[in-house]
N, C-alpha and C positions, 0 to 999 in steps of 0.2 A: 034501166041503167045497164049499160053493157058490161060483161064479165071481161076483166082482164088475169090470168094465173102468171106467178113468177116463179121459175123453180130453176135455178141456180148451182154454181160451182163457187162461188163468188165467197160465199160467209157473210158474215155480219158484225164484222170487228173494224168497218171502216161506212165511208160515207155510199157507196154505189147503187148497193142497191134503195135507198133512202133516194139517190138522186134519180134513179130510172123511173120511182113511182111520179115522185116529183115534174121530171119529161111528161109521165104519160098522163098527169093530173093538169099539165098546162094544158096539154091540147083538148083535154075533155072532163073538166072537174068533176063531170055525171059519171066517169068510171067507175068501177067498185074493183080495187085491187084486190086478188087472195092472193099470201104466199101458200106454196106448197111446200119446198123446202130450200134452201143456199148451203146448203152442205153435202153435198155431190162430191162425191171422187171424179176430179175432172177426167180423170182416162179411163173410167169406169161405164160405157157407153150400157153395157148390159144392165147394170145397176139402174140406172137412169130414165133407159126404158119401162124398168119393170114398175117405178115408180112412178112415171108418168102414166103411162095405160092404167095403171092400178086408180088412180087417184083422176083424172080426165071423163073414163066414164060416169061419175056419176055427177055434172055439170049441166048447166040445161043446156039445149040449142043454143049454139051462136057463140058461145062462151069462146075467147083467144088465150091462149097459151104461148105464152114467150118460153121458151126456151134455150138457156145460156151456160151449153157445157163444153168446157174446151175450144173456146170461142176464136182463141189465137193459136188453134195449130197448125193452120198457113193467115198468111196475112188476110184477112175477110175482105171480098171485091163486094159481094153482096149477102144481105139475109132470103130464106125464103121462107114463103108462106105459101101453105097450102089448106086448103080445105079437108076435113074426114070427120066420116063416122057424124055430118052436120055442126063440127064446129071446125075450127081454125087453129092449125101449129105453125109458131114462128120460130125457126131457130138458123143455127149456123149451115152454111153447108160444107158441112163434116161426117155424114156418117145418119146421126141421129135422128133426121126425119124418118129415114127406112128402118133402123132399129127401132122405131114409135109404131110405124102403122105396118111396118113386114112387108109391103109394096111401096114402089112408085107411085105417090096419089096424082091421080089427072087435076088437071086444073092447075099447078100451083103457078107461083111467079119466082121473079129472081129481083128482090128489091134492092137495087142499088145502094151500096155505100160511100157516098164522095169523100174521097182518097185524099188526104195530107198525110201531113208530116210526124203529130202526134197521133197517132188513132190507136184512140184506147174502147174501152167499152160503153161509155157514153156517146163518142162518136156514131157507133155501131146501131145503138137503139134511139138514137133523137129520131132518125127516118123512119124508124118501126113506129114509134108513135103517131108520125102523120099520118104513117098509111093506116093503120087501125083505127084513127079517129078518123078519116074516111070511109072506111072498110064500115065501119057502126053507124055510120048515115049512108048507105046503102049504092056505096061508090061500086062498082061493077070493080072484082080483083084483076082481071085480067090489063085492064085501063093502069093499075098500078107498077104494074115494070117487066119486065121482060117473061114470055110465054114460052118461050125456047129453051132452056138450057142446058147443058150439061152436068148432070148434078153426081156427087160421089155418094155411094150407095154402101152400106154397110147392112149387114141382115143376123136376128139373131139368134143364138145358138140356141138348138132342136134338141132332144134328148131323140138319144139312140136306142135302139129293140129289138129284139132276136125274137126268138120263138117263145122263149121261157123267162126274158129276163127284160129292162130296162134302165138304161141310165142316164140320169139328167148331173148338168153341172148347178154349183152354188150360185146363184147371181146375186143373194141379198143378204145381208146379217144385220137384222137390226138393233137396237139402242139396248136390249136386253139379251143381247146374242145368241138369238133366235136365228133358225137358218133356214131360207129359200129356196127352192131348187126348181130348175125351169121344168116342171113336170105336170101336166093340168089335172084337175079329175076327171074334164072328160079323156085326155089321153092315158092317165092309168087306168080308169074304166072299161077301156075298147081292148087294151093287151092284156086285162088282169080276166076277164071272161069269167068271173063265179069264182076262181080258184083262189087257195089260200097263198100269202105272198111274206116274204123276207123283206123288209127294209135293212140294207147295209152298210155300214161306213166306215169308217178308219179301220181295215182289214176284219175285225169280227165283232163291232157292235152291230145288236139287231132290233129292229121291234118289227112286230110282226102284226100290231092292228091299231087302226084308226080311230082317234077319238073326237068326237066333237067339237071338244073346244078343253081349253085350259082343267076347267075344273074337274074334268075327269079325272085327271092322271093325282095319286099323290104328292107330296113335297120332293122333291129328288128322284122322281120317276121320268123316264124317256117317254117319249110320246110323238104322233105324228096326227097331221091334220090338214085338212083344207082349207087354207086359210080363208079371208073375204074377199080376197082378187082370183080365189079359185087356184091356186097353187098350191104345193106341197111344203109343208111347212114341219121342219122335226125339231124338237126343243128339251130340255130340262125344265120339268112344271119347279117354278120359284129356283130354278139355276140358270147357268152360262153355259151353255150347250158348244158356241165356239168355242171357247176359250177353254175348255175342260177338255176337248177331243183334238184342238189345234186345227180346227177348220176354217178354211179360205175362201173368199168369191175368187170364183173361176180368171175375168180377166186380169184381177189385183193382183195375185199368185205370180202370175205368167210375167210380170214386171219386177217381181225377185228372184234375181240373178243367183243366189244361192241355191234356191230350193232343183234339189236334188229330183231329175226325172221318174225315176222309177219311184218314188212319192208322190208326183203329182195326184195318180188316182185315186187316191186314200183321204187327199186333205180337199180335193176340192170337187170331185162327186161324190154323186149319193146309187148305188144299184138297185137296183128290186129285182128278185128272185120270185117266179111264178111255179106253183107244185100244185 
């Protein structure tokens, strides 16, 4: 039974995404739909990323990902699809396939969208479902629409590093406002060389060592950790780590107009100091 993922901007306080399952259940009732998530900050591409890559590896072969963030920030001529890493991303093109896999993947296509007058997000995804239920009975991708295109390329932000120091931005704050930071362990691993290290953030909180997991730290204790997608993850064990420090994902921040420049650094990285 073929894997079909939904992970959306959309929500779930109306009929759409109910009706996209519904599309992709007409053309092939043997689908197995998983959502991943419909609560995506649509302008939030970094975010989106990190949740998709997080959550895509561990899928078997073959599995499709539709992906629908931002869907209408120019009018959609076509979706694409490409192939990686042995499965399938379907999304806009806006940005977010290159913010998923950090390259241009070879192979993909440019699936047509036939253009009227209302075209909403069902319009957009009835096509997606043909070609997937083609694509799942072993239709050649290339056969399915245009091999040429011009695709807009978005790529996502790196954390930067000196000799003695590095700094990643926020991408993620999740449901317990827990905070992300685009930082891996194998790239703190490679600059941190044996030495002892600072974690820093809102001008002079510190923690200074890594714990396994949650239950190390006491009730109201800071702590830092690698998460399960391998990122860097700093928290309050049983607190609100955002919301007690006023921390911000990186691209959400830079869409309020008020926040003051020379605060940027403070609310929406994180430094590490190597000694």
């Amino acid at each position: 039974m073929p894997i079909i993922t939904l992970t959306t901007d959309i929500g779930q306080n109306d009929y759409i995404v109910g009706a996209i399952k519904g599309q992709l259940l007409s053309v092939n009732p043997s689908f197995t739909i998983v959502d991943i998530t419909h609560t995506l900050s649509p302008f939030n591409y970094l975010q989106a990323a990190y949740i998709c890559t997080s959550a895509y590896r561990h899928f078997p072969d073959n599995s499709m990902h539709i992906v629908l963030v931002n869907l209408f920030e120019t009018s959609p001529q076509h979706m694409l699809i490409a192939p990686f890493n042995n499965q399938w991303l379907v999304c806009p093109d806006n940005g977010i396939l290159t913010m998923i896999t950090g390259t241009r993947p070879p192979g993909m296509i440019a699936l047509s969208i036939p253009q009227q007058d209302n075209l909403g997000v069902l319009q957009c995804t009835q096509p997606v479902a043909a070609a997937l239920n083609k694509l799942s009975q072993g239709t050649a991708l290339h056969s399915l629409g245009n091999t040429h295109v011009a695709i807009e390329e978005k790529y996502p932000l790196r954390s930067t590093i000196g000799p003695d120091w590095m700094e990643g931005q926020i991408i993620f704050i999740d449901n317990f406002e827990n905070v992300v930071v685009n930082i891996t362990r194998e790239e703190f691993n490679e600059q941190r060389k044996g030495r002892k290290f600072k974690i820093v953030f809102t001008r002079n909180e510190i923690i200074d060592k890594l714990s396994a997991n949650y239950s190390e730290a006491a009730p109201g204790e800071k702590l830092a950790w690698f998460n399960s997608a391998g990122y860097l993850e700093i928290a309050i064990s049983k607190g609100n780590m955002a919301g007690l420090f006023g921390l911000q994902g990186f691209t959400e921040s830079m869409h309020q107009q008020n926040t003051a420049l020379q605060n940027k650094w403070f609310y929406q990285t994180v430094r590490i100091f190597f000694e």
